[in-house]
C-alpha positions as CSV (number, residue, x, y, z in Angstrom):
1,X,-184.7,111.5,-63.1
2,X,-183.8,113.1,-66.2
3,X,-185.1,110.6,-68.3
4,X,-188.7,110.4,-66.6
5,X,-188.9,114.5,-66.6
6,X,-187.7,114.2,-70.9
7,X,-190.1,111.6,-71.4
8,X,-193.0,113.4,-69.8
9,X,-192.2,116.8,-71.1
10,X,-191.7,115.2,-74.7
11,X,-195.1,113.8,-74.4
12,X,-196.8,116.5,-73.4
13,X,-195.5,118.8,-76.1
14,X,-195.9,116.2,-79.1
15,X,-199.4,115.5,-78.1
16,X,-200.5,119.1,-77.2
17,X,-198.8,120.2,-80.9
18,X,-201.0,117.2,-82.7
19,X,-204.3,117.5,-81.1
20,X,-205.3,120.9,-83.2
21,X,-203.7,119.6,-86.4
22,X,-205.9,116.5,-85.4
23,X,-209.1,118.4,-84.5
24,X,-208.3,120.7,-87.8
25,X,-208.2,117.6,-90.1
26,X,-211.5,115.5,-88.6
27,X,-213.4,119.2,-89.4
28,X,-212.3,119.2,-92.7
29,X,-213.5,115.4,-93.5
30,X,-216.3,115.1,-91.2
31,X,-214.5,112.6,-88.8
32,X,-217.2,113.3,-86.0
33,X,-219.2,111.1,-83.3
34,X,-222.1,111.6,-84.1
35,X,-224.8,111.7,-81.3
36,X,-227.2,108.9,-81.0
37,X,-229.6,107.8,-78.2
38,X,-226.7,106.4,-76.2
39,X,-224.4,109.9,-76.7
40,X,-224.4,112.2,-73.7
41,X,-223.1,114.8,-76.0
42,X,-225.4,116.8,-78.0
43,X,-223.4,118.1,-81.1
44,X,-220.9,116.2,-83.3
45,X,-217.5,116.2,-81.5
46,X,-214.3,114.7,-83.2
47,X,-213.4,111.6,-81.8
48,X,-209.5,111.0,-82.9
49,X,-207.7,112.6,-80.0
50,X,-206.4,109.2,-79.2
51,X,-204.0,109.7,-82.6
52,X,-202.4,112.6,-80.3
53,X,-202.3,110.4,-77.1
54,X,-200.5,107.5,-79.4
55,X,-197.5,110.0,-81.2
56,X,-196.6,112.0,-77.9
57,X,-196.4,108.9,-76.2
58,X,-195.1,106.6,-79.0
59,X,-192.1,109.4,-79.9
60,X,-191.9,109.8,-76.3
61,X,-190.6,106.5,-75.5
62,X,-188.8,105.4,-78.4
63,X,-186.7,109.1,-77.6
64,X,-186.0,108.0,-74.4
65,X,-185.8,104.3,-73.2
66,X,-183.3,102.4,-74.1
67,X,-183.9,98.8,-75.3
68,X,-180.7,97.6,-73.8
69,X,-182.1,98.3,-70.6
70,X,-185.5,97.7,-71.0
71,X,-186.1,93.8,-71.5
72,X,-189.5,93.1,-73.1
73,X,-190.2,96.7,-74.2
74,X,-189.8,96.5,-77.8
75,X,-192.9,93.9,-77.3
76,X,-195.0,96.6,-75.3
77,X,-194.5,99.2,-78.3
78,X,-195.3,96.1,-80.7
79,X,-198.6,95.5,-79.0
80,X,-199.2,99.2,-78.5
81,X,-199.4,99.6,-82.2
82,X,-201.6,96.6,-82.6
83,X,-203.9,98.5,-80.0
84,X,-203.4,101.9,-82.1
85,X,-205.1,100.4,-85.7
86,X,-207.5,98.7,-83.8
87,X,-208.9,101.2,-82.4
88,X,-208.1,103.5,-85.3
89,X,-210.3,101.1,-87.6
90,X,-212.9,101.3,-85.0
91,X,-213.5,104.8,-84.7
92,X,-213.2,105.2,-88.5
93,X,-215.1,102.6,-89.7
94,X,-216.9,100.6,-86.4
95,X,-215.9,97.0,-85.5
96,X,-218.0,94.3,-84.5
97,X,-217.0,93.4,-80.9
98,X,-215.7,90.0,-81.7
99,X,-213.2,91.4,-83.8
100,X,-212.4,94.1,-81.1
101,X,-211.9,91.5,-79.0
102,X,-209.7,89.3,-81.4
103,X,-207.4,92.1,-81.9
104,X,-207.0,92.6,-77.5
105,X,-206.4,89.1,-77.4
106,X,-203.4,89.8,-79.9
107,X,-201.9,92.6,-77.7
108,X,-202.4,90.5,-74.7
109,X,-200.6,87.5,-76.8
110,X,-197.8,89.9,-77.8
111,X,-197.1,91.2,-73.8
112,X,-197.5,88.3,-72.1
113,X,-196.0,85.8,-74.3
114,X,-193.1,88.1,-75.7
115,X,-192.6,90.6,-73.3
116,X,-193.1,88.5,-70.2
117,X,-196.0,90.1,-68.8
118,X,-197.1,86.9,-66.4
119,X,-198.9,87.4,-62.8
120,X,-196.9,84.0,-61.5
121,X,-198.3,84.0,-58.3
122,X,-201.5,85.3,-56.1
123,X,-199.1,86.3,-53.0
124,X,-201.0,84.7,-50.2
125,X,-204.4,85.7,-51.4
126,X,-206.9,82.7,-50.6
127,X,-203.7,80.9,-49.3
128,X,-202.7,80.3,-52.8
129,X,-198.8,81.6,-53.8
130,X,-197.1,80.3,-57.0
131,X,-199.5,79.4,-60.1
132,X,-198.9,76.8,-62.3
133,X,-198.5,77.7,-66.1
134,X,-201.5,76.9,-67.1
135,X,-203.5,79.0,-64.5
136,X,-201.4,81.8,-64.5
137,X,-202.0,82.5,-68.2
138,X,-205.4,82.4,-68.4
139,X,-205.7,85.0,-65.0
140,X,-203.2,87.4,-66.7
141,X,-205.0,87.2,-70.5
142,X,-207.9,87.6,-68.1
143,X,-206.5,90.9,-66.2
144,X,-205.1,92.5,-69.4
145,X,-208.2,92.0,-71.2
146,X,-210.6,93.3,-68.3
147,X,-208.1,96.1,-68.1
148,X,-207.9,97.5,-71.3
149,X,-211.8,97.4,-71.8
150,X,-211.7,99.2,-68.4
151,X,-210.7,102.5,-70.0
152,X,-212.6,102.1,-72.9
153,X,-215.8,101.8,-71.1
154,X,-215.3,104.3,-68.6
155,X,-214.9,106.7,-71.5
156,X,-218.0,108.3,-71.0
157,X,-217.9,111.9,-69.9
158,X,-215.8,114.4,-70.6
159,X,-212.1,114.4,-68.6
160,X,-213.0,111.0,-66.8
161,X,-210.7,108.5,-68.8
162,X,-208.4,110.7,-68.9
163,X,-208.0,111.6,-65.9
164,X,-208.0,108.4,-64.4
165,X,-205.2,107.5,-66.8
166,X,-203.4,110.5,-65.4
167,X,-203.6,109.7,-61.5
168,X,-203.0,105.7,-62.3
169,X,-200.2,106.2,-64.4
170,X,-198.6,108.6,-62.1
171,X,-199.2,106.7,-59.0
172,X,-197.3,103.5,-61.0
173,X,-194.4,106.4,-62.1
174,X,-193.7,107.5,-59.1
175,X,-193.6,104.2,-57.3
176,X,-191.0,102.6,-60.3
177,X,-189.3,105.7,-59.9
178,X,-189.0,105.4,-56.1
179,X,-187.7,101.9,-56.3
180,X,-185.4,102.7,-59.1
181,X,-187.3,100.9,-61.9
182,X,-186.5,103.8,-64.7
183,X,-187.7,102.5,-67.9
184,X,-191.4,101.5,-65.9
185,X,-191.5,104.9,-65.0
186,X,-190.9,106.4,-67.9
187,X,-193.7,104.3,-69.7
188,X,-196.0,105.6,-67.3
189,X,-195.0,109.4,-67.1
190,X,-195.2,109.1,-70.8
191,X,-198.4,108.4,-70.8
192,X,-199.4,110.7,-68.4
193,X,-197.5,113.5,-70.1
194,X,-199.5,112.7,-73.4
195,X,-203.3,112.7,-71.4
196,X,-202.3,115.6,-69.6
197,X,-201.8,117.2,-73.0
198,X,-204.9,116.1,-73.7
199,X,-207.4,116.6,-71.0
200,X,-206.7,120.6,-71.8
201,X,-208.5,119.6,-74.8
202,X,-210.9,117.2,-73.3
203,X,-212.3,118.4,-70.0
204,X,-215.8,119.6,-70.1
205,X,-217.4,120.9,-72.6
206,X,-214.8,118.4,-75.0
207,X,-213.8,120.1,-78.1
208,X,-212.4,116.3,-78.9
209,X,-212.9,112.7,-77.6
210,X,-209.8,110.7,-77.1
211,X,-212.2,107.4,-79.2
212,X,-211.4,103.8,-78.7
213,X,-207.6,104.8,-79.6
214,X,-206.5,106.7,-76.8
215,X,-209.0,104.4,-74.1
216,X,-207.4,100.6,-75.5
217,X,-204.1,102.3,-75.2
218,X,-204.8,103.9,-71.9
219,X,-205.8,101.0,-70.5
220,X,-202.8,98.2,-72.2
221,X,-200.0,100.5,-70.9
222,X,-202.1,100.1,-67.2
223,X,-202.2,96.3,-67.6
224,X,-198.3,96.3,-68.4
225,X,-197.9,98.5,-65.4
226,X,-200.1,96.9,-62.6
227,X,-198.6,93.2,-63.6
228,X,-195.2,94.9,-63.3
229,X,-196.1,96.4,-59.7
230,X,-198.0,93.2,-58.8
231,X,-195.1,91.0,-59.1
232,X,-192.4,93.0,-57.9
233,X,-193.6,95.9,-55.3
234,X,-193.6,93.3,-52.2
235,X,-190.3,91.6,-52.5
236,X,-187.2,92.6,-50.2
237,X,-185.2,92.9,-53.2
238,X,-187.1,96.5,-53.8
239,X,-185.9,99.3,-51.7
240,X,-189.4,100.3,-50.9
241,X,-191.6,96.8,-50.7
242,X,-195.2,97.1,-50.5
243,X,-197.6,94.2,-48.7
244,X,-200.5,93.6,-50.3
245,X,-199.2,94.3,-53.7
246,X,-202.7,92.5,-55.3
247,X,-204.5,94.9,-53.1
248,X,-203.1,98.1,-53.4
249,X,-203.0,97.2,-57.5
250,X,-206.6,96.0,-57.5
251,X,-207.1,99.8,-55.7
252,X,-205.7,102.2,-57.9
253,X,-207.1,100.5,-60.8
254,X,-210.6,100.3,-58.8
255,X,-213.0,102.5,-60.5
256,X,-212.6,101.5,-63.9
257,X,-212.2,97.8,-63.3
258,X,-215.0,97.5,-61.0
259,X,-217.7,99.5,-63.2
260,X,-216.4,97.2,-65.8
261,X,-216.8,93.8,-64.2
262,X,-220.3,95.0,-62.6
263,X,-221.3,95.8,-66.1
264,X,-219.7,92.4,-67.4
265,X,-221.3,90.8,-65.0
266,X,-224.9,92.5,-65.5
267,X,-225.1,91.7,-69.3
268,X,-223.8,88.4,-68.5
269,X,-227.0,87.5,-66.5
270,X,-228.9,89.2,-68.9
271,X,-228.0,86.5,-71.1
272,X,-226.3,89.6,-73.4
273,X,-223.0,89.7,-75.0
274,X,-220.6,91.1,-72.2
275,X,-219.5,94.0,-75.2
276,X,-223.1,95.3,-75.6
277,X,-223.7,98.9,-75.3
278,X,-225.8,99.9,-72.6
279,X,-226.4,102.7,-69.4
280,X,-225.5,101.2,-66.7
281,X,-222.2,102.4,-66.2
282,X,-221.7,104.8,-62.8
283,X,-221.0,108.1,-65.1
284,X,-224.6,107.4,-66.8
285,X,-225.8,106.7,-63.2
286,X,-224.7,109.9,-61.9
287,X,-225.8,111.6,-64.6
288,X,-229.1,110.4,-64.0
289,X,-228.3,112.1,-60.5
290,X,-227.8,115.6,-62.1
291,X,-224.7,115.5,-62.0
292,X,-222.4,118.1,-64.2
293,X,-219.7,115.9,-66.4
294,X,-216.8,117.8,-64.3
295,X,-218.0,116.8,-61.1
296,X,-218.6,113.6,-62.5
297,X,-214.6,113.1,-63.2
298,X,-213.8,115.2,-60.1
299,X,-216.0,113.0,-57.8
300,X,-214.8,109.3,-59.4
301,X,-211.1,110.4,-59.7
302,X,-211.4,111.5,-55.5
303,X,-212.9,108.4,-54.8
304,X,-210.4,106.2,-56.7
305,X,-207.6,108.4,-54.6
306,X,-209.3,107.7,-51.3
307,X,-209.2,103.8,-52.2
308,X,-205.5,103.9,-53.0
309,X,-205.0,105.8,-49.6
310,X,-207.3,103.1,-47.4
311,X,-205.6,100.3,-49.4
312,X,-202.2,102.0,-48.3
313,X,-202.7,102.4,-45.1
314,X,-204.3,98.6,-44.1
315,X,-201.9,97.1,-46.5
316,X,-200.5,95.1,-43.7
317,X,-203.4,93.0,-42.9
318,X,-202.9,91.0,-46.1
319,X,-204.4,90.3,-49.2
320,X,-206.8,88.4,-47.5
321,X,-208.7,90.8,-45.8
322,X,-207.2,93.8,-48.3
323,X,-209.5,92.7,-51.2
324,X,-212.3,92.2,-49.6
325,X,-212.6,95.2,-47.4
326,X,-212.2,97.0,-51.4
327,X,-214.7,94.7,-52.7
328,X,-217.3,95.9,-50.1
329,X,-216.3,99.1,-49.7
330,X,-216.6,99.6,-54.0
331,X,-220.4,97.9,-53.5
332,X,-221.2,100.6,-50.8
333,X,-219.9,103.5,-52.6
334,X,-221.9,102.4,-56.0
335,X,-225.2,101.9,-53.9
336,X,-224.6,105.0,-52.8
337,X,-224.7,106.8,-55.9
338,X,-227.3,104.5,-57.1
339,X,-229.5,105.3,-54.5
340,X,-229.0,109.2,-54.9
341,X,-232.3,111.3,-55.0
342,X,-232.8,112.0,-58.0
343,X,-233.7,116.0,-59.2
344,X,-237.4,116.5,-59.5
345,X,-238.6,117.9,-62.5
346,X,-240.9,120.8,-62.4
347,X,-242.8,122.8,-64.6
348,X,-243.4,126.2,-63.3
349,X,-245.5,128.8,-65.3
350,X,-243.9,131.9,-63.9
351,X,-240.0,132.5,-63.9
352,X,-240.5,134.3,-61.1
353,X,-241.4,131.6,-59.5
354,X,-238.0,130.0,-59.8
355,X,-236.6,132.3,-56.7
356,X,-239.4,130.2,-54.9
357,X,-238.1,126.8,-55.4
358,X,-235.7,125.4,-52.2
359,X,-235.4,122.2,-53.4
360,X,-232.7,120.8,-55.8
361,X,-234.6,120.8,-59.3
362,X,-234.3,120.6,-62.7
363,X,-236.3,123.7,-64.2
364,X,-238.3,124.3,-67.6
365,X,-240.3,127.4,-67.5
366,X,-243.2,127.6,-69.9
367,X,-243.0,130.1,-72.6
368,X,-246.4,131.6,-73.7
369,X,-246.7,129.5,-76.4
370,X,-246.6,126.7,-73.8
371,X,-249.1,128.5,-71.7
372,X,-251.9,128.9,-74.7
373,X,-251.2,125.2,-75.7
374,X,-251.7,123.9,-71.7
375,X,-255.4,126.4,-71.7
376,X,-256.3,124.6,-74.5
């Protein structure tokens, strides 16, 4: 217990320390994002908060881990820090999104081939169980890669990737620290410590953006974590085995990875690079709802909560009907925002009118300027 409460705590305090030194720094040299006509934000924002996310957690772990009992770790920092220049360069400098994508596949080579980071077996989902070799590395390049551009595209209002990070890292923390799995949990209340940190900084209105080096990172430590849990969390050898491990995974990873694949899917048929900016990711749904960034994150991190909790509680009818019951239910909760009405616009000519208006609306009162220009 000690360790997890050090590593959290560390994290916290290293990355709340950098973030104004950080912030400081990108003022003096300009290091902004700038907004364009995809931007939701309206003034230049600096966008290197992942540098804090990376040091508390980085110092964090190296503090307090130890290798000797940690098999594979050294691999996870290895790949971490291939994740930490590649975004770097990208919010710097821009990458195309092949070489985004080359540099992933190199993390994802360094975890799974290095630090063992395999899903060996579907546990009963479909009737399938053990995977041969050559199927189970392509699904796990396949996860990790879907996973770590999870959090990178869900990045897109303020506190949301952040504090998704925070409730799925603590959910995989508390479970390895439950069964006694010390060095898992540590990774993840490190992490959690360090966007904790930083969602002080972040939540609405962001005075910094955590860029593409705090989301790839955010979302490589989840794809370490979730193989972990899948492979482990429903054996007898654990003192507190889960059925339905796939499920309950696939659940607390669920809004992020399923607004990613929708949106993979949708450029896909569009015959459009499956990296291609774009709108149609739920937060720029919702915010075509009228919807306020922080009710934005509150609304999608309760949602993602009352996934875990439904997965949770049906574990025991199996993968097979687990999955699929998450797979419609994530459908129905999507058409549901889609299909929100949407505020009305109108232009009213009196302010005092306002007080008149019952329904929801968004409202631009002419000024007289306005008035003489509409008379003419």
């Amino acid at each position: 217990m000690e360790i997890i409460l050090l590593a959290s705590i560390l994290a916290f305090i290293i990355t709340y320390a950098a973030i104004p030194v950080i912030m400081n720094v990108a003022e003096i040299k300009k290091l902004y994002d700038v907004p364009n006509a995809r931007k939701i934000h309206a003034t230049p924002v600096p966008s290197l908060g992942g540098l804090g996310i990376f040091a508390g957690f980085i110092v964090s772990c190296l503090l307090t881990i130890s290798f000797a009992n940690a098999q594979g770790f050294q691999y996870y920092f290895a790949a971490a820090l291939v994740i930490f220049f590649l975004g770097l360069k990208d919010d710097i400098l821009i990458l195309t999104p092949m070489k985004k994508f080359i540099g992933q596949i190199v993390a994802a080579f360094i975890i799974i081939y290095k630090g063992g980071v395999v899903i060996k077996s579907m546990h009963g989902f479909m009737g399938i169980y053990e995977l041969p070799e050559a199927i189970s590395l392509i699904l796990t390049y396949l996860t990790v890669i879907v996973i770590i551009n999870s959090f990178n595209l869900i990045d897109g209002v303020d506190g949301l990737a952040a504090g998704l990070g925070i409730f799925t890292t603590l959910t995989f923390g508390v479970y390895f620290y439950i069964i006694g799995h010390t060095e898992y949990s540590a990774l993840a209340f490190a992490m959690c410590g360090s966007l904790l940190a930083f969602l002080i900084f972040n939540r609405a209105p962001a005075r910094i953006f955590m860029g593409d080096t705090g989301s790839l990172l955010i979302g490589l430590i989840n794809a370490i974590l979730v193989v972990h849990f899948i492979n482990i969390a429903d054996s007898s050898a654990v003192s507190f085995p889960v059925n339905a491990s796939p499920a309950i995974g696939i659940a607390i990873l669920i809004i992020p990875l399923f607004d990613t694949l929708r949106v993979f899917s949708i450029r896909i048929l569009s015959r459009r690079s499956p990296f291609s900016p774009d709108r149609n990711h739920i937060h720029h749904i919702l915010l075509d709802r009228g919807m306020s960034h922080k009710a934005i994150s509150f609304t999608l991190i309760m949602v993602n909560i009352i996934f875990v909790a439904v997965a949770f509680l049906i574990r025991g009818l199996g993968n097979n009907i687990v999955i699929p019951i998450l797979i419609i239910l994530a459908f129905a909760s999507f058409a549901f925002a889609y299909y929100l009405r949407k505020p009305r616009l109108i232009v009213v000519k009196n302010e005092e009118n306002i007080l008149q208006l019952t329904t929801p609306s968004k409202i631009m009162p002419l000024n007289p300027t306005q008035k003489a220009a509409e008379h003419n």
